[in-house]
DSSP file (Angstrom, degrees, kcal/mol; ACC not computed):
  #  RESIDUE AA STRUCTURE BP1 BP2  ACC     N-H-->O    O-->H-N    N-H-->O    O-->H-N    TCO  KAPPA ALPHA  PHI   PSI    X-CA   Y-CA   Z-CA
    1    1 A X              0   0    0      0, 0.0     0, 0.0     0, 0.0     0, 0.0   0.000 360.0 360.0 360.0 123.4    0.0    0.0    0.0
    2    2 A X        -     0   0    0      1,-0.1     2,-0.5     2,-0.0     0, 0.0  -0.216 360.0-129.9 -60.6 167.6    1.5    3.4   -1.4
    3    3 A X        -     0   0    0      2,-0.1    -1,-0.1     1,-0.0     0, 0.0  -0.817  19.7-169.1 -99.6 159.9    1.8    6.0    1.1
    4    4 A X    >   +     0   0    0     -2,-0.5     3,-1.3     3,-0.0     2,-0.4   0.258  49.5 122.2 -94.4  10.2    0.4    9.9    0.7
    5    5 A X  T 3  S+     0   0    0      1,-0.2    -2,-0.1     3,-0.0     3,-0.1  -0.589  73.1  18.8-101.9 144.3    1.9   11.1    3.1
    6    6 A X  T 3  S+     0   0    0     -2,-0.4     2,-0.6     1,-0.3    -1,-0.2   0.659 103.6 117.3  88.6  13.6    4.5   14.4    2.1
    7    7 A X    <   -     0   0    0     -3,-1.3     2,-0.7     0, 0.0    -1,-0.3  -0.938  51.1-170.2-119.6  93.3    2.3   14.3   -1.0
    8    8 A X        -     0   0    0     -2,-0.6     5,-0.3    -3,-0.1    -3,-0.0  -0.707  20.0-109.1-119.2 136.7    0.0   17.5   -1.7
    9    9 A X    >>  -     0   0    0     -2,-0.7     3,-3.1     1,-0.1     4,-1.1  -0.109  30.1-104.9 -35.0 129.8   -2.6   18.2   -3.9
   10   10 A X  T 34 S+     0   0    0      1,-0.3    -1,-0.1     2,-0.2    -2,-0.0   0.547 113.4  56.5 -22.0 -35.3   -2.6   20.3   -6.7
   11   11 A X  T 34 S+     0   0    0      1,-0.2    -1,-0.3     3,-0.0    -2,-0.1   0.790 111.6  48.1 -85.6 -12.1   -4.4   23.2   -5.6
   12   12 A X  T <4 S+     0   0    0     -3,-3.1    -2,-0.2     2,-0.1    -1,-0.2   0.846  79.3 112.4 -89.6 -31.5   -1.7   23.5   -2.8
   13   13 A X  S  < S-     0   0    0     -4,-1.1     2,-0.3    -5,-0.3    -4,-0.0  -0.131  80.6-118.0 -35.1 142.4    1.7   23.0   -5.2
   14   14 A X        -     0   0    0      1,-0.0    -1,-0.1     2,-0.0     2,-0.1  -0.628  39.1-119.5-103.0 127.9    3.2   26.6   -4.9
   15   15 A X        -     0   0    0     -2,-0.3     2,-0.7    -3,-0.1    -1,-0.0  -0.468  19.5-104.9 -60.9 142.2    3.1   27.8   -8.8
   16   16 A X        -     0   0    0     -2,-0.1    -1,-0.1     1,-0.0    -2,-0.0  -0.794  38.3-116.1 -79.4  86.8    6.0   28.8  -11.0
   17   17 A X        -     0   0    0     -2,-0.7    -1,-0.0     1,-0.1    -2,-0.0   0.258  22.0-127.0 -60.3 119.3    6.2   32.2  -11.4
   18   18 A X        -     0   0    0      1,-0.1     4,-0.1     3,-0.1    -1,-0.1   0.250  15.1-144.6 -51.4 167.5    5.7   33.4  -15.0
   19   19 A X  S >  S+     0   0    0      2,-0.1     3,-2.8    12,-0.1    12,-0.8   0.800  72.1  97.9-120.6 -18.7    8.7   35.8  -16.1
   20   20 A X  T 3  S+     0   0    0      1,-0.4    12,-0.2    11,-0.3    11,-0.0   0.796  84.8  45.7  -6.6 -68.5    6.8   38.1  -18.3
   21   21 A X  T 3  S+     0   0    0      9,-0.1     2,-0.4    10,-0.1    -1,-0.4   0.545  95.4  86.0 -83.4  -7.3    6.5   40.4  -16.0
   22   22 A X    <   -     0   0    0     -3,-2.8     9,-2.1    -4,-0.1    10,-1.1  -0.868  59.0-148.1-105.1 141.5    9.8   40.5  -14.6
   23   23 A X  E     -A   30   0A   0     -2,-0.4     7,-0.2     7,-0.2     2,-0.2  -0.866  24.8-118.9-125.6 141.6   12.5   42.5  -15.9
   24   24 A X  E  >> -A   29   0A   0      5,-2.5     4,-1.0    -2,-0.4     5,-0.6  -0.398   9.8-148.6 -85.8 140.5   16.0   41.2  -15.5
   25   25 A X  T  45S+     0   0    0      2,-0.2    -1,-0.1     1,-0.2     8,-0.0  -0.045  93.8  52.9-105.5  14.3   18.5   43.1  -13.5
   26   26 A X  T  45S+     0   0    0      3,-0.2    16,-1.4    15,-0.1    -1,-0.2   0.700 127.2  18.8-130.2 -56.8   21.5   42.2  -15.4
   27   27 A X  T  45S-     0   0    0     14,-0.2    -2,-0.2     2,-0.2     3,-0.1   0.607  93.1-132.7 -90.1 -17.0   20.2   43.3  -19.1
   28   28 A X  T  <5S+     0   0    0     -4,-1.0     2,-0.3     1,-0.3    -3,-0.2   0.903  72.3 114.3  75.0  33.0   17.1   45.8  -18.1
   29   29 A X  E   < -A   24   0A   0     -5,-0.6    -5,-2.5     3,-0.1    -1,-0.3  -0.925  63.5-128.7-120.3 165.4   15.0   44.1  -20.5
   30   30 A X  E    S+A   23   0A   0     -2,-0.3    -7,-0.2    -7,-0.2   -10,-0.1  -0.742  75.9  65.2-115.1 157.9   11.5   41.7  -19.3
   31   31 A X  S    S+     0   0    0     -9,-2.1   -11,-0.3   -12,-0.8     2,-0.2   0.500  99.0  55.7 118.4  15.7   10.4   38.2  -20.3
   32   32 A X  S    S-     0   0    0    -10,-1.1    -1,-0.1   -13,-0.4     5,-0.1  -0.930  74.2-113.4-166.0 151.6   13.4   36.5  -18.5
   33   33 A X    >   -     0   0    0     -2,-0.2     3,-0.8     3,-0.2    -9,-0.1  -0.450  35.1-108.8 -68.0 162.5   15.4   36.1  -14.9
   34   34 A X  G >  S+     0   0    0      1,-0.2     3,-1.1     2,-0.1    -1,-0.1   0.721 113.5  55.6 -33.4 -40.4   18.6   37.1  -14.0
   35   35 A X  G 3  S+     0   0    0      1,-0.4    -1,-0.2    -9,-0.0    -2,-0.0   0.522 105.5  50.7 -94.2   4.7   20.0   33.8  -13.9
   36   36 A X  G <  S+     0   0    0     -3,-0.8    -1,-0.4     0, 0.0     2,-0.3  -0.124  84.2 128.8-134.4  58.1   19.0   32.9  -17.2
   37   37 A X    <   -     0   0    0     -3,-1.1     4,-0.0    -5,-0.1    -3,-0.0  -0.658  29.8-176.2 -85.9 133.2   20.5   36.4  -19.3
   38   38 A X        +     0   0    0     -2,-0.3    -1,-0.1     2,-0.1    -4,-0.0   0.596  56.1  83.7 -62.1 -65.1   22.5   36.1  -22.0
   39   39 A X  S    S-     0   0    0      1,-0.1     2,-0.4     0, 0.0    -2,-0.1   0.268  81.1 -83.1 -70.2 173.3   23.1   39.4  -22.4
   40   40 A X        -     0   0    0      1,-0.1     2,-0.4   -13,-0.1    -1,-0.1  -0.472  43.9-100.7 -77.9 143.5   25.6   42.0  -21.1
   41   41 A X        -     0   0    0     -2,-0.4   -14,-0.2     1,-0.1    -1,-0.1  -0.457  38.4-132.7 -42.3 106.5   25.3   43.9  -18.1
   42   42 A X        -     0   0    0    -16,-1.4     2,-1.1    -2,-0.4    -1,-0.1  -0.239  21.9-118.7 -68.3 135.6   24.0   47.6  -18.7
   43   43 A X        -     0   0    0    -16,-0.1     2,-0.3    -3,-0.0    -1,-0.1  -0.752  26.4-162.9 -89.8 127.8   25.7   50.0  -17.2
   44   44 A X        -     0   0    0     -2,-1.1     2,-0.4     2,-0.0     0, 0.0  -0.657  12.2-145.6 -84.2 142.3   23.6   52.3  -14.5
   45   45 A X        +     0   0    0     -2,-0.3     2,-0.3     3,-0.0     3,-0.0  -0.873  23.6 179.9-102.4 156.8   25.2   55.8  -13.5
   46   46 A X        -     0   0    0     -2,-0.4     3,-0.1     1,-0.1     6,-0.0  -0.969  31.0-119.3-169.0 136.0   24.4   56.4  -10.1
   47   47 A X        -     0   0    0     -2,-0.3     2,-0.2     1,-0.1    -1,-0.1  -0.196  50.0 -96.1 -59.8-172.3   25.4   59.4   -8.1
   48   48 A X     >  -     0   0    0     -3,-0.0     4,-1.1     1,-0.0    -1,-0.1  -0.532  27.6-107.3 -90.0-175.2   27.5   58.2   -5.2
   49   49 A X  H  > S+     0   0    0     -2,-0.2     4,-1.1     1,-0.2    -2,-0.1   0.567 118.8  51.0 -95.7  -2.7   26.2   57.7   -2.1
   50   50 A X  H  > S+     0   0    0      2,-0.1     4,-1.2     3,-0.1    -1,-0.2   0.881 112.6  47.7 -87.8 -26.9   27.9   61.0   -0.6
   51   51 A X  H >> S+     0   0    0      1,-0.2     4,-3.4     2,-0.2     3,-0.6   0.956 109.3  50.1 -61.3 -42.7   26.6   63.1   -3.4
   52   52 A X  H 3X S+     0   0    0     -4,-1.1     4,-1.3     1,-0.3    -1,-0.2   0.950 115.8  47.3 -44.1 -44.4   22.9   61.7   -3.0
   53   53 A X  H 3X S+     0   0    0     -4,-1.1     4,-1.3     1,-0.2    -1,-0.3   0.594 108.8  52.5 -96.0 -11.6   23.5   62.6    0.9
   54   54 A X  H <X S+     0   0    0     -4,-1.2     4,-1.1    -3,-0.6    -1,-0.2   0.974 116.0  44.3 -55.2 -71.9   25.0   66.3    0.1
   55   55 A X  H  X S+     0   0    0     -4,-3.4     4,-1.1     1,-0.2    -2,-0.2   0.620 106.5  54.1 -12.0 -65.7   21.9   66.8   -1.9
   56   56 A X  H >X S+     0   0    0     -4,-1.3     4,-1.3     1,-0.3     3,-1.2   0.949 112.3  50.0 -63.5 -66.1   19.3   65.3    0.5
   57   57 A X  H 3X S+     0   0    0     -4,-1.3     4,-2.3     1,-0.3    -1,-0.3   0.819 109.2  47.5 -54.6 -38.5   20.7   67.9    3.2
   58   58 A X  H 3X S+     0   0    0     -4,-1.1     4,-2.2     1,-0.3     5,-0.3   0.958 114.6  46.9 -64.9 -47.5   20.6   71.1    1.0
   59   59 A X  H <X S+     0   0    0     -3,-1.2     4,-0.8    -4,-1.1    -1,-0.3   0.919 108.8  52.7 -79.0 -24.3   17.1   70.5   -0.1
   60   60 A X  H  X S+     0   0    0     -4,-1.3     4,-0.9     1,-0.2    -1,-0.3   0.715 113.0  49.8 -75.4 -28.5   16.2   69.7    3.5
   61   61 A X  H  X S+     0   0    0     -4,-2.3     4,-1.6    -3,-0.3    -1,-0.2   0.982 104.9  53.0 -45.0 -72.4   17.8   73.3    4.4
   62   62 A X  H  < S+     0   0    0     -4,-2.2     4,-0.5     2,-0.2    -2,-0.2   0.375 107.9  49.9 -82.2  12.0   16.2   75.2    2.0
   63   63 A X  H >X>S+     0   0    0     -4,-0.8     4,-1.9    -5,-0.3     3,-0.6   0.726 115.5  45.6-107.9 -69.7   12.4   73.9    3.1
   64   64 A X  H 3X5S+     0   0    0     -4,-0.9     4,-1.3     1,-0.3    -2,-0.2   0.710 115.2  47.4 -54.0 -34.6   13.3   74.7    6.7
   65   65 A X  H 3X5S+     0   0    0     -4,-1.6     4,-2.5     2,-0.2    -1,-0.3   0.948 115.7  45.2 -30.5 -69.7   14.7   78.1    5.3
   66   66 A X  H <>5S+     0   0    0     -3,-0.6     4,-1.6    -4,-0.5    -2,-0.3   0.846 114.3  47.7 -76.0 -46.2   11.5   78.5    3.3
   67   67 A X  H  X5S+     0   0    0     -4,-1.9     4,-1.9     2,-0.2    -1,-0.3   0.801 109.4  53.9 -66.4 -26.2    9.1   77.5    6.3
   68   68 A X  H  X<S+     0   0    0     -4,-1.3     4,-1.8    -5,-0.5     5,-0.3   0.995 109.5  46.0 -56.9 -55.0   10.9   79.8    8.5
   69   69 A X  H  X S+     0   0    0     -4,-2.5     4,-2.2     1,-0.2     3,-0.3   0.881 110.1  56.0 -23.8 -60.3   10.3   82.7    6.0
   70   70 A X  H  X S+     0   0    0     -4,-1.6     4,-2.4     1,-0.3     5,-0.3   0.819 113.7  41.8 -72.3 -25.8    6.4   81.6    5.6
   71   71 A X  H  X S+     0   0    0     -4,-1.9     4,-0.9     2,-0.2    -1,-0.3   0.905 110.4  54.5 -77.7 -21.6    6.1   81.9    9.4
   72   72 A X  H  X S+     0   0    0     -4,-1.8     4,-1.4    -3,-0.3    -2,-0.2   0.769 114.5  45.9 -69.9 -61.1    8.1   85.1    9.6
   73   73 A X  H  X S+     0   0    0     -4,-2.2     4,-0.7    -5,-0.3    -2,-0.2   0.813 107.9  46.6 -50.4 -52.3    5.8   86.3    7.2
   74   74 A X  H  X S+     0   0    0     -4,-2.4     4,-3.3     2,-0.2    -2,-0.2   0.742 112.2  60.6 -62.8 -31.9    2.2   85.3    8.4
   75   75 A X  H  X S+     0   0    0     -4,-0.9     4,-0.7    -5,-0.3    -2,-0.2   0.907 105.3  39.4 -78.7 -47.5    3.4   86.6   11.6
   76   76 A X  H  < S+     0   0    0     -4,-1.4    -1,-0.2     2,-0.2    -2,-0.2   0.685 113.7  57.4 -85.1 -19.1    4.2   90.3   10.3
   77   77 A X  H  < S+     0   0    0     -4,-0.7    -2,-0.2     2,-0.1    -1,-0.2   0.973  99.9  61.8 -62.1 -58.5    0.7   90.2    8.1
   78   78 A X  H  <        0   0    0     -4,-3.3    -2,-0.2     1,-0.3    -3,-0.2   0.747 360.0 360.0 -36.5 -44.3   -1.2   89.3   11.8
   79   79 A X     <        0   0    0     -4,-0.7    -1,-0.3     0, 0.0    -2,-0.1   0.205 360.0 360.0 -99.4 360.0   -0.1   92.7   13.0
């Protein structure tokens, strides 16, 4: 007598995920994984990560700048 046991039904088998929709992180193009590219590796530019963090701070200045202003402002309108 076979066993069943470690044996699951269809509707519970975990599905294979289509690749269509994923786009591969070694060529940028969809309709395949990584692991199964051909093709060459695209080059990204990317800022560094100190430039990115230069940025982040300036803009994060000039809105605290710019809400200081707006209060500065409303403030001398009240009066």
């Amino acid at each position: 007598m076979a066993s069943s046991y470690g044996v699951r039904p269809p509707s519970f088998r975990k599905k294979q995920p289509s690749a269509e929709n994923f786009t591969c992180q070694k060529c940028l193009q969809k309709g395949h994984f990584t692991f199964e590219c051909t093709g060459k590796r695209k080059y990204v530019h990317r800022e560094s990560r100190s430039k990115e963090m230069a940025k982040r701070m300036k803009m994060d200045e000039e809105k605290k700048q710019a809400e200081l202003l707006n209060k500065c402002t409303s403030i001398q309108h009240k009066k």
